[in-house]
C-alpha positions in Angstrom: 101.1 -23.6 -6.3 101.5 -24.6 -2.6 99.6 -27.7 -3.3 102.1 -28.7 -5.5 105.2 -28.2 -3.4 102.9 -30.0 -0.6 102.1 -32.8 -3.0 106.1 -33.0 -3.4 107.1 -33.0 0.0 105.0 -35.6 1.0 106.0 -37.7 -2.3 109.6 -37.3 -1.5 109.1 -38.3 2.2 106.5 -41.3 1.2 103.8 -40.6 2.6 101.7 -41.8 -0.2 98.4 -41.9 1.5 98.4 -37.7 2.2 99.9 -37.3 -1.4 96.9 -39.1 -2.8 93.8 -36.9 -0.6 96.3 -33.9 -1.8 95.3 -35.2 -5.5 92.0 -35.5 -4.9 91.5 -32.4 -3.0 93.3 -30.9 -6.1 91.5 -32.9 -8.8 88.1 -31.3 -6.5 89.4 -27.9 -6.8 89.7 -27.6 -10.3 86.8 -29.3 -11.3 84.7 -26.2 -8.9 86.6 -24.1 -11.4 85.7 -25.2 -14.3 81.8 -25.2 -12.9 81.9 -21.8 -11.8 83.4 -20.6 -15.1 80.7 -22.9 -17.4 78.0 -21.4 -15.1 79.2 -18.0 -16.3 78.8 -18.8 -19.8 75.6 -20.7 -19.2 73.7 -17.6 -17.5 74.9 -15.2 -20.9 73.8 -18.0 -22.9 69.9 -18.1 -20.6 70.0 -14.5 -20.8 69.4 -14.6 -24.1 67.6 -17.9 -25.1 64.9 -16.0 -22.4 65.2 -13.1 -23.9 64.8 -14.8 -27.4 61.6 -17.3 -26.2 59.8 -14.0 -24.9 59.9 -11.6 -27.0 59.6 -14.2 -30.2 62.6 -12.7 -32.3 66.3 -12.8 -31.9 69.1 -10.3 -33.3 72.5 -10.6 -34.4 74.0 -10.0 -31.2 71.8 -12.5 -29.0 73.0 -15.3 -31.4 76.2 -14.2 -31.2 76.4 -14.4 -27.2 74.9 -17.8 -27.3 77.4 -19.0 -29.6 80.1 -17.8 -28.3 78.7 -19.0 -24.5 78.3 -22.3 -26.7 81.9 -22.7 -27.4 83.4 -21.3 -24.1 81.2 -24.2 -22.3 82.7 -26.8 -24.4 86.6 -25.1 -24.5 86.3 -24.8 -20.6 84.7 -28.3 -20.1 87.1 -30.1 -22.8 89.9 -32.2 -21.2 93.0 -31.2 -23.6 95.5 -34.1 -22.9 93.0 -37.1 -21.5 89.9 -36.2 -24.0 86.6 -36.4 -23.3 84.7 -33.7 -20.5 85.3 -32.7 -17.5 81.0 -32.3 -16.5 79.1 -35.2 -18.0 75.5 -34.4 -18.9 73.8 -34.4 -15.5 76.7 -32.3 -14.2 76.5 -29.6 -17.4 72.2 -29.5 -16.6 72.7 -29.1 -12.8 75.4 -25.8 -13.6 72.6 -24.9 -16.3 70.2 -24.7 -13.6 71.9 -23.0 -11.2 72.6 -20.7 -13.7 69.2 -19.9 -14.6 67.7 -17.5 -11.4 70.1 -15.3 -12.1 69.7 -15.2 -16.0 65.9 -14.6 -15.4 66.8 -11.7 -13.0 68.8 -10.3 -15.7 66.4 -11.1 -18.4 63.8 -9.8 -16.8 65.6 -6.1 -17.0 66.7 -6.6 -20.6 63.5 -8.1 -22.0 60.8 -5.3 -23.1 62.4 -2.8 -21.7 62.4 -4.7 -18.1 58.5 -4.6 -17.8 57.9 -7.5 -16.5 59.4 -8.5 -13.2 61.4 -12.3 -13.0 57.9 -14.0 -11.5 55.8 -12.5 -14.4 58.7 -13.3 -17.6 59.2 -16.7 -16.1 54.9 -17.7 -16.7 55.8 -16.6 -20.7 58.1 -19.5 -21.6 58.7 -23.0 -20.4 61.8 -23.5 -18.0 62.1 -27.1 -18.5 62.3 -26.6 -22.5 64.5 -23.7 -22.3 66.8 -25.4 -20.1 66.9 -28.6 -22.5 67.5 -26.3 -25.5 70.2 -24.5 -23.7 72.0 -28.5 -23.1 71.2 -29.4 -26.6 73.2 -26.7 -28.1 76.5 -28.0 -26.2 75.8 -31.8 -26.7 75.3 -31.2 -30.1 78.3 -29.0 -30.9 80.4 -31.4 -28.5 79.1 -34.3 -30.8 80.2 -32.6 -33.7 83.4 -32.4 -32.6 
């Protein structure tokens, strides 16, 4: 809110140059939102992809989380009045991947009863397809949009 009455200020007094970093320091600070809330919903959505791609079987509640992490990506990255995304592909796969550490951590605890530790878990699936899959779910449902 004080960015606002700043952004006023300095439009009332014409100082259009401050008014405009004010914008983009604005612009910058919501779009660091919207990645920290889509990295929440990508490392439910890992949690369970892992958890799925190790232990070979899935149950109602795993593909419930990743659906609904699926359509909380998209909500959160969807730009209402302008359309199109906030976090274009590259930007949705680096939040993916900073996402995942901590999703393996968690994994690791949840899958088989948390026998295996993150190092061992991480040698029984492959990263760089799980991650993909993880970005193809949301391209796809954004697509069929």
């Amino acid at each position: 809110m004080e960015e606002i009455l700043e952004l006023r200020q300095h439009l009332e007094a014409r100082r259009y140059d401050e008014a405009m970093m004010l914008v983009e320091e604005m612009e910058e600070m919501a779009k660091d939102d919207k990645i920290t809330r889509i990295s929440s919903f990508a490392e439910i959505m890992l949690i369970h992809l892992i958890k799925q791609s190790v232990e070979r079987r899935t149950t109602r509640s795993w593909d419930d989380s990743i659906l609904r992490a699926t359509e909380q990506i998209i909500r959160t990255n969807k730009r209402r009045k302008a359309g199109g995304y906030y976090l274009v592909r590259t930007e949705l796969q680096e939040a993916f991947e900073e996402a995942y550490s901590s999703s393996l951590r968690r994994a690791s605890r949840e899958a088989f009863e948390g026998a295996y530790s993150p190092q061992e878990l991480e040698k029984l699936f492959d990263k760089n397809a799980l991650l993909e899959k993880a970005l193809r779910l949301i391209l796809d449902e954004q697509q069929a949009q």
